[in-house]
C-alpha positions as CSV (number, residue, x, y, z in Angstrom):
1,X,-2.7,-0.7,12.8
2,X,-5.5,-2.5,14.9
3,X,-8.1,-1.1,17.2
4,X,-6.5,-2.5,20.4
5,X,-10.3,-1.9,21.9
6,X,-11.8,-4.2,19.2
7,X,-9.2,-6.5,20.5
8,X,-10.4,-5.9,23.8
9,X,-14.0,-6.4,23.0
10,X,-13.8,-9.7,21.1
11,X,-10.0,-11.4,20.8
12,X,-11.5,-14.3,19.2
13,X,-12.7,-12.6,16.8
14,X,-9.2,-11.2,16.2
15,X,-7.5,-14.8,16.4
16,X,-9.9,-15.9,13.8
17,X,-9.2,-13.5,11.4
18,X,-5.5,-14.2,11.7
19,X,-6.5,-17.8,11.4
20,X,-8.1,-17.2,8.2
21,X,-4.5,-15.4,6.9
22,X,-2.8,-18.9,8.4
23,X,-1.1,-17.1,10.8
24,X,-1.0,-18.2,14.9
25,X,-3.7,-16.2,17.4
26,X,-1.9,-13.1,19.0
27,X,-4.4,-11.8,21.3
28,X,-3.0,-13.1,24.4
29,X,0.0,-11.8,23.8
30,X,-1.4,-8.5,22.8
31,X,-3.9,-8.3,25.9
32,X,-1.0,-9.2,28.2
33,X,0.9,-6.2,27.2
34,X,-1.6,-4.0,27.1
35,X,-2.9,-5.3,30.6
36,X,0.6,-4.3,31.8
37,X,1.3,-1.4,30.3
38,X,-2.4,0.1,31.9
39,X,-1.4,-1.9,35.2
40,X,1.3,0.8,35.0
41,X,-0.4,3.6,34.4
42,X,-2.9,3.4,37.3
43,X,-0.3,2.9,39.6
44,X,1.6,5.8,38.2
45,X,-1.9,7.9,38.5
46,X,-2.7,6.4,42.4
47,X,1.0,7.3,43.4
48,X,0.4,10.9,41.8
49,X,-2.6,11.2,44.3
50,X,-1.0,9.8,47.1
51,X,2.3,12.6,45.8
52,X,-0.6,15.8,45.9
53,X,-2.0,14.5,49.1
54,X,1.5,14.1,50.9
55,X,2.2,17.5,49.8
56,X,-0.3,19.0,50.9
57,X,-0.2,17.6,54.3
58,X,3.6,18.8,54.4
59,X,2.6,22.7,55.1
60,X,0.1,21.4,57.9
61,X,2.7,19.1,59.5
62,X,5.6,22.1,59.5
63,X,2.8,24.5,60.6
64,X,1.6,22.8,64.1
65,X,5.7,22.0,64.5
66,X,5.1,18.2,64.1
67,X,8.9,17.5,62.9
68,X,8.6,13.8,62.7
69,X,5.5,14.1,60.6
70,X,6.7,16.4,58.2
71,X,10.1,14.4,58.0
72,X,8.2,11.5,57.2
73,X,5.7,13.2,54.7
74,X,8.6,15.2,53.1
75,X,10.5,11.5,52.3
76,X,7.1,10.2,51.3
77,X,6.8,12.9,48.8
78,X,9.8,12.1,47.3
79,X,9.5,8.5,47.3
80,X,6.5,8.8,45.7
81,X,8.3,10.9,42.9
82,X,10.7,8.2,42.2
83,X,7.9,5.6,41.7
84,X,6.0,7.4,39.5
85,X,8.9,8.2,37.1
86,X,9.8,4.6,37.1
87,X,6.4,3.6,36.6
88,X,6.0,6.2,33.7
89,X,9.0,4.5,32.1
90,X,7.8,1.0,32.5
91,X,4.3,2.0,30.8
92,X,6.6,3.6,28.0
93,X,8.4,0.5,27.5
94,X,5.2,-1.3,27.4
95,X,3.6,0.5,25.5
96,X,6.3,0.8,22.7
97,X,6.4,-2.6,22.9
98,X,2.6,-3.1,22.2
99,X,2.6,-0.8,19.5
100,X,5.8,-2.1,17.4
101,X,3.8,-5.9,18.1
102,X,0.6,-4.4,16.4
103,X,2.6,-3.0,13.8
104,X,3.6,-6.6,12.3
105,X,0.6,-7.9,12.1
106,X,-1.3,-7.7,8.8
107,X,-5.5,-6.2,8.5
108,X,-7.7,-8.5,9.0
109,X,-9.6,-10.2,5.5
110,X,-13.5,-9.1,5.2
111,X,-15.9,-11.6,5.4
112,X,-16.6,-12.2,1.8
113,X,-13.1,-12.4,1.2
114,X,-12.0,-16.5,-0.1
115,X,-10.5,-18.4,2.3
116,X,-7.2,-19.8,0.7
117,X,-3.5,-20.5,1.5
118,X,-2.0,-19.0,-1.8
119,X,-3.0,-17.8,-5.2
120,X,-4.6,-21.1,-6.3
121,X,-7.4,-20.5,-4.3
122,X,-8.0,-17.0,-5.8
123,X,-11.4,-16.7,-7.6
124,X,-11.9,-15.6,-10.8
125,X,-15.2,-13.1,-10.8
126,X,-14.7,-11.2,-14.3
127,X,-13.3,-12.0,-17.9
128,X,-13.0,-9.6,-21.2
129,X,-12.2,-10.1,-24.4
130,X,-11.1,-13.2,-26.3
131,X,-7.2,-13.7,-26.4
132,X,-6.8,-13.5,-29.9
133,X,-6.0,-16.8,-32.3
134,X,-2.6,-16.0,-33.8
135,X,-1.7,-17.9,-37.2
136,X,2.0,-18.3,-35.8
137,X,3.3,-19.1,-32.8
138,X,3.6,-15.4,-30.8
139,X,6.7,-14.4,-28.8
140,X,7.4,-12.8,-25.7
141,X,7.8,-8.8,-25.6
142,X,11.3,-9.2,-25.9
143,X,11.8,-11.5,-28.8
144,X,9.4,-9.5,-31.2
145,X,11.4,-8.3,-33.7
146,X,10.0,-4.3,-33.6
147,X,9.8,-4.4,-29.8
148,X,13.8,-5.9,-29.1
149,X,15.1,-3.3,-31.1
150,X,13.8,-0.7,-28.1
151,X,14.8,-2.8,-25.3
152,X,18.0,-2.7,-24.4
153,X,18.9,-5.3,-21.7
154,X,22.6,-5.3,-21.8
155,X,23.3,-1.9,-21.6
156,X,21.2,-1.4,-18.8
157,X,23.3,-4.2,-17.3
158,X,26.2,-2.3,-17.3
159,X,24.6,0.6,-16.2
160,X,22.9,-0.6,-13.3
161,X,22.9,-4.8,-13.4
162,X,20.0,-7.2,-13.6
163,X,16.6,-6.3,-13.7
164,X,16.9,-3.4,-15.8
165,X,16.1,-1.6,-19.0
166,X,16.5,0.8,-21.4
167,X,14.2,1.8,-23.3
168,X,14.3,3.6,-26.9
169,X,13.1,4.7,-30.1
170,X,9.3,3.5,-30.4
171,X,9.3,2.1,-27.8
172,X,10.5,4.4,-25.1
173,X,7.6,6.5,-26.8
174,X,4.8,3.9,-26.7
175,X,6.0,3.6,-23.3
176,X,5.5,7.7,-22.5
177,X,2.3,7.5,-24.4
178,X,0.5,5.0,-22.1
179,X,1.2,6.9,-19.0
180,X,-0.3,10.0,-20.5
181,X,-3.2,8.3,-21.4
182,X,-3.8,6.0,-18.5
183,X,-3.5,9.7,-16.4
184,X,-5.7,11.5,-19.0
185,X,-8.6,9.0,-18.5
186,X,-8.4,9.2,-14.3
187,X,-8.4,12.9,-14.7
188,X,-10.7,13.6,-17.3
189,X,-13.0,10.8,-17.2
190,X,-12.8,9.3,-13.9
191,X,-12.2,12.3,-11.9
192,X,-8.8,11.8,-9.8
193,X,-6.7,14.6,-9.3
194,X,-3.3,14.3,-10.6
195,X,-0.6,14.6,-8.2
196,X,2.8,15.4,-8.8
197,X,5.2,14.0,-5.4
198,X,8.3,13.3,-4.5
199,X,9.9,9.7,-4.5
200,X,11.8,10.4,-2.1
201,X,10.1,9.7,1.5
202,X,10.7,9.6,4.8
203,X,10.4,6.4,6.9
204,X,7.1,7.6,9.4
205,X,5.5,8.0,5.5
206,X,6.7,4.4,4.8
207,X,5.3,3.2,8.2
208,X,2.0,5.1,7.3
209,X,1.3,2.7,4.5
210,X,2.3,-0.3,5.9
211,X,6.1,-1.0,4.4
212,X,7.6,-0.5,7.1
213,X,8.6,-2.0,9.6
214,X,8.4,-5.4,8.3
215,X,9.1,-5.0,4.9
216,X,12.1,-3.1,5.2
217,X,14.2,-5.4,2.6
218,X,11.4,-4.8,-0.2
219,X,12.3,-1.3,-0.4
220,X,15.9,0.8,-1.1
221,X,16.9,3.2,1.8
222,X,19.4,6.0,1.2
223,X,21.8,6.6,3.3
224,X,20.4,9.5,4.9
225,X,16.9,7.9,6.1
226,X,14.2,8.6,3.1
227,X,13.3,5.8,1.6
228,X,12.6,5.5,-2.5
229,X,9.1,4.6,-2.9
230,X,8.2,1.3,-4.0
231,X,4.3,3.1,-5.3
232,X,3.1,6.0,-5.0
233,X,0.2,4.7,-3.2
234,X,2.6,5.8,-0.3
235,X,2.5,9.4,-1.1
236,X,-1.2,10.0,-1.8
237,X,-1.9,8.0,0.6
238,X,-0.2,10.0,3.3
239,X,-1.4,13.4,1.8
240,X,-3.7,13.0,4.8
241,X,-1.4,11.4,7.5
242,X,-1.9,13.8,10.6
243,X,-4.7,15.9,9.3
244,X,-8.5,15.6,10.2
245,X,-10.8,16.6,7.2
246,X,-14.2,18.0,6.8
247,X,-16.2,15.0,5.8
248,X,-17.9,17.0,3.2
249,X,-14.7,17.0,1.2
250,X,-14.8,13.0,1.2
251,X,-14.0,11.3,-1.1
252,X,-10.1,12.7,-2.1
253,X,-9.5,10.8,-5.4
254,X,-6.0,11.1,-6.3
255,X,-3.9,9.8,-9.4
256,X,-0.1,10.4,-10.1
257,X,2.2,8.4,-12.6
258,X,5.9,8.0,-11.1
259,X,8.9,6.0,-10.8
260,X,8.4,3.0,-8.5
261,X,11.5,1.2,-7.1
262,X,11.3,-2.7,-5.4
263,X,14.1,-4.8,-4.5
264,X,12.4,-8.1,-5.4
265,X,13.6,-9.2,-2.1
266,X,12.4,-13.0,-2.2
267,X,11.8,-13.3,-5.8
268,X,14.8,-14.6,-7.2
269,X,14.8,-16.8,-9.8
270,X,11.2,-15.3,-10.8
271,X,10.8,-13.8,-14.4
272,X,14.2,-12.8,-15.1
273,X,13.9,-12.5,-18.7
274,X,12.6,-9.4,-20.3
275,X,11.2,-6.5,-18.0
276,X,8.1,-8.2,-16.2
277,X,9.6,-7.9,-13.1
278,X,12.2,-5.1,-12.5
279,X,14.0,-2.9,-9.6
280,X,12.7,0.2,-11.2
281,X,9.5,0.6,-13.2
282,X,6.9,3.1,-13.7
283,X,2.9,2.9,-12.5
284,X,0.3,5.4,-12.7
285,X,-1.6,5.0,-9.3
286,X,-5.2,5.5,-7.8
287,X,-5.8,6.6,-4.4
288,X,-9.1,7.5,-2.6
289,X,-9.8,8.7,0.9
290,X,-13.1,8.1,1.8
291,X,-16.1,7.7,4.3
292,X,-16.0,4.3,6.4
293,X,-19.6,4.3,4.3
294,X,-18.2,4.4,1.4
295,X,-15.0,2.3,0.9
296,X,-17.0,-1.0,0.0
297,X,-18.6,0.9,-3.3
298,X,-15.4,2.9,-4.0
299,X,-13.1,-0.5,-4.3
300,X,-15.6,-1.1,-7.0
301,X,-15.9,2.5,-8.7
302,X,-11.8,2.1,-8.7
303,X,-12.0,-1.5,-10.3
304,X,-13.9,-0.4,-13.2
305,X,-11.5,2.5,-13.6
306,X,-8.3,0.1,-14.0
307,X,-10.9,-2.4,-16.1
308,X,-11.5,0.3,-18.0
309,X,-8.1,1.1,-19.3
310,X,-7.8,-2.1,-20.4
311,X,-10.9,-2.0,-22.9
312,X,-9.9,0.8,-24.1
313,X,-6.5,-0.6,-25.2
314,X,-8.5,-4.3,-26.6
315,X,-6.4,-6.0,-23.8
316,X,-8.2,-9.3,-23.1
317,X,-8.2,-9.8,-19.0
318,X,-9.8,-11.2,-16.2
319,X,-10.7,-10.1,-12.8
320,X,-9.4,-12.6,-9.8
321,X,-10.7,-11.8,-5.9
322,X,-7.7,-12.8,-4.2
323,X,-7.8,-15.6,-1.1
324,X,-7.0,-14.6,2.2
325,X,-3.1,-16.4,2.3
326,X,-2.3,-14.0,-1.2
327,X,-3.7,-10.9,0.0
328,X,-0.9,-8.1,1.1
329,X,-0.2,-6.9,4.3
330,X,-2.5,-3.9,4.9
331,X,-5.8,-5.1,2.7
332,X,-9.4,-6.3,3.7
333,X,-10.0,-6.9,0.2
334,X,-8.0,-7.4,-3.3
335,X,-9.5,-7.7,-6.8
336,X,-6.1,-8.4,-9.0
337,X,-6.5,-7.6,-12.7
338,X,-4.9,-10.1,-15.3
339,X,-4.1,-8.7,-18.5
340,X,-3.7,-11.7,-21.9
341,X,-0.1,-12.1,-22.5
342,X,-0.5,-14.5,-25.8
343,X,3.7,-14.9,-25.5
344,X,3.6,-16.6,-22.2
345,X,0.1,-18.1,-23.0
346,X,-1.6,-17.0,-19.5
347,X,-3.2,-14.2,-17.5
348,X,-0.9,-12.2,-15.7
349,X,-1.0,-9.4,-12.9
350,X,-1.2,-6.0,-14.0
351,X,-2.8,-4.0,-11.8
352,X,-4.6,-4.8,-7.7
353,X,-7.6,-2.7,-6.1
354,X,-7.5,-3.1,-2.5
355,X,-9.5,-1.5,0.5
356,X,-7.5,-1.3,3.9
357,X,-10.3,-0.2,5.9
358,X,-8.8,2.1,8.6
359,X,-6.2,0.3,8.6
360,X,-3.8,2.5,7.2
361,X,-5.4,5.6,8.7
362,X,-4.7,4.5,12.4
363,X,-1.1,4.1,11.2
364,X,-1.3,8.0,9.5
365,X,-3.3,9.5,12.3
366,X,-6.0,10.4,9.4
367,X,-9.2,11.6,10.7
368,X,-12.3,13.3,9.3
369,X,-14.6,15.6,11.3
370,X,-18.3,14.5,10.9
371,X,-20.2,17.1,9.3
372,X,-23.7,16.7,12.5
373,X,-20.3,17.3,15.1
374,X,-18.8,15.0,17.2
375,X,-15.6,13.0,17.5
376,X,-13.1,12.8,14.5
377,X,-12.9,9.5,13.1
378,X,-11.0,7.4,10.9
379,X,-10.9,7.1,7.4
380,X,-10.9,4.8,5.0
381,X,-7.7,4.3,2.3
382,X,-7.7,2.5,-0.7
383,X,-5.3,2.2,-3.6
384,X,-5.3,0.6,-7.1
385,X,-2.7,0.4,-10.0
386,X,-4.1,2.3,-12.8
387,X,-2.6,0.8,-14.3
388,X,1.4,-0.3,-14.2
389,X,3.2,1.0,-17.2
390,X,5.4,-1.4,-18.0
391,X,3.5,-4.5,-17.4
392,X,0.9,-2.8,-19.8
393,X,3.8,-2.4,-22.6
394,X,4.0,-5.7,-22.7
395,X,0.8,-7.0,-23.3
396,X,0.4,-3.9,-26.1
397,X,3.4,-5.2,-27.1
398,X,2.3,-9.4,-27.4
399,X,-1.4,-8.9,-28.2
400,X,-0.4,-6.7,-31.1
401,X,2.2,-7.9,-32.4
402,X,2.3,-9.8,-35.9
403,X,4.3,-12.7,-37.7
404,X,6.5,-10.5,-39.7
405,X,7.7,-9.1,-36.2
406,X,6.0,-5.6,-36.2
407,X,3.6,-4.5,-33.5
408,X,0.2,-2.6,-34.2
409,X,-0.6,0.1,-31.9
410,X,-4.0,0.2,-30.2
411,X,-6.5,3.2,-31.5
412,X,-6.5,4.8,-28.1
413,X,-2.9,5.2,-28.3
414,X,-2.6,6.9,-32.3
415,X,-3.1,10.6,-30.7
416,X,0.0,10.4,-28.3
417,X,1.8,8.7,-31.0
418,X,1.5,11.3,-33.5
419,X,-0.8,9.7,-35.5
420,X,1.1,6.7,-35.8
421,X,-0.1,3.3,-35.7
422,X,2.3,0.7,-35.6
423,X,5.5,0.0,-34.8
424,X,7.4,-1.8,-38.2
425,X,9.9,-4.7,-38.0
426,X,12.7,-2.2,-37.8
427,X,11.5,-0.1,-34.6
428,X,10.3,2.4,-36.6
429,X,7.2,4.2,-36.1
430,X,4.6,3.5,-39.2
């Protein structure tokens, strides 16, 4: 949610930050509402004056017997009571209809963010490791020989429909075994506390992170209100949605591996085979809370920490600052990290950093008490895959795979496998 005072202060400012999202200026529209809807409060506080004065001049007028006075004061009184309630409901209608307008529209991009309309304009800032030269041509996750044994596509089809899986065997392990790792290294190494929460939301926790209201068809609503959580960035974020914190306590790292669920609303069409892009799908998450002070420096601190999950597991990537047309709704700021996929023969997304500023926070009501005293203020929120379980299957799954169709298993990996260290031709641990 915006600052309508910043607004206030400098609208072009505003409008140009739109501009550099491509999107139309909105601070006319915004100012005009807001004008109103304070137009209607002053005249709801003048006629509340006028209401207490009248009043109080109706005991003097009924004291000295003035009958016309006090008629006409009495009827003024309630006149006056009247206006004010209709005024009271204009500036509610006015001001729910300022705040659901500043709800739509997306943070605006930092300075040092690219300008761009879409993703060809994103700018690469980071590369590791050397996609490795294969002496046969390598295949897709799915069509490895080890791998398609443990992913079962048509069954999952008939369980739930397209954009499913099920996993099994070495697989469905390999799978489990990267989620414990990837939360063993942000608890352990990188200090986030793991966090255990539900999946099930409700819709002001949905609004809080910025999925609601506009993105409404991304998501899967029950029928009862909650909402299934398309990341857990939602729930960590909104750990602090209503609360003010000491800002001693800043930063609040948090990490949590769950089920994420996205209706690909829009995507159709897009990577239908295999399970690059599916309705439900698993990510381990980073969140931080921080000091306005701080966010800048911890956007970086959480790079390195999805980076570093990748090096550890000898996944060639690269590191992308996304433009200011491919950035999501609620971010200043986006590093996307592209993890080697040798079967599709490119860089692809497998985990984004963002910073939303206080974006987010004005949307939660999240405040922090400065430690010298003085007004609460806003904090900052940031999130970051750490990385997404799936996606990372795959490329273990592509970079390690070998011509006779088996699939060695990083070192990082060996202790959650049981020692194990590839999986054979047959699906079979080795």
């Amino acid at each position: 949610m915006h600052d309508i005072r910043a607004i206030r202060d400098n609208p072009a400012a505003f409008d140009a930050g739109l501009a550099r999202r491509g999107l139309a200026p909105q601070s006319q529209t915004i100012l005009s509402l807001d004008e109103a809807r304070r137009a209607c409060i002053l005249a709801a506080e003048t006629a509340q004056a006028d209401r207490n004065a009248a009043s109080k001049d109706v005991g003097a007028a009924k004291a000295r017997g003035d009958d016309a006075e006090f008629e006409r004061l009495r009827a003024l009184v309630s006149e006056k009571k009247d206006e004010i309630a209709r005024l009271e409901d204009e500036a509610k209608t006015r001001d729910a209809a300022l705040s659901d307008l500043l709800a739509t529209i997306p943070n605006l991009p930092a300075a040092d963010v690219p300008d761009g309309a879409d993703e060809t304009a994103n700018v690469e800032i980071n590369r590791w490791g050397n996609p490795r030269a294969f002496d046969f041509k390598p295949r897709e996750h799915f069509d490895i020989a080890g791998a398609a044994i443990g992913l079962d596509f048509e069954t999952a089809a008939k369980l739930s429909g397209a954009r499913f899986v099920v996993m099994q065997g070495a697989v469905a392990r390999l799978h489990r075994a990267l989620a414990q790792f990837m939360l063993d290294v942000h608890t352990l190494d990188n200090g986030l506390t793991e966090i255990n929460g539900p999946v099930l939301v409700r819709p002001e926790t949905m609004f809080g992170t910025g999925q609601l209201p506009k993105f409404g068809e991304d998501s899967y609503e029950t029928t009862n209100g909650w909402w299934l959580i398309p990341t857990s960035e939602v729930t960590l974020t909104n750990i602090v949605a209503g609360e003010i914190v000491d800002e001693a306590t800043l930063p609040h790292r948090y990490t949590a591996h769950s089920l994420c669920f996205r209706s690909e609303a829009g995507s159709a069409g897009r990577d239908t085979a295999g399970m690059l892009r599916q309705h439900q799908f698993e990510k381990v998450e980073m969140v931080s809370i921080t000091h306005p002070d701080q966010s800048d420096d911890e956007q970086k601190r959480m790079l390195r920490c999805a980076e570093g999950i990748l090096e550890r597991l000898e996944i060639p990537y690269r590191t992308v600052v996304l433009c200011t047309g491919d950035m999501g709704f609620g971010a200043r700021r986006t590093y996307d990290i592209e993890a080697w996929l040798p079967g599709q023969n490119c860089y692809r997304e497998i985990s984004s950093v963002s910073t939303c500023g206080d974006f987010q926070a004005r949307r939660m009501n999240a405040r922090f008490r400065p430690t010298g005293g003085g007004k609460p203020e806003f904090v900052h929120t940031l999130n970051g895959s750490g990385l997404a379980v799936g996606r990372c299957l795959i490329a273990v799954l592509e970079n390690g795979q070998q011509a006779d169709g088996s699939v060695l298993i990083p070192a990082a990996l060996h202790p959650y496998m049981g020692g194990k260290t590839s999986i054979t031709p047959e699906g079979t641990l080795a």
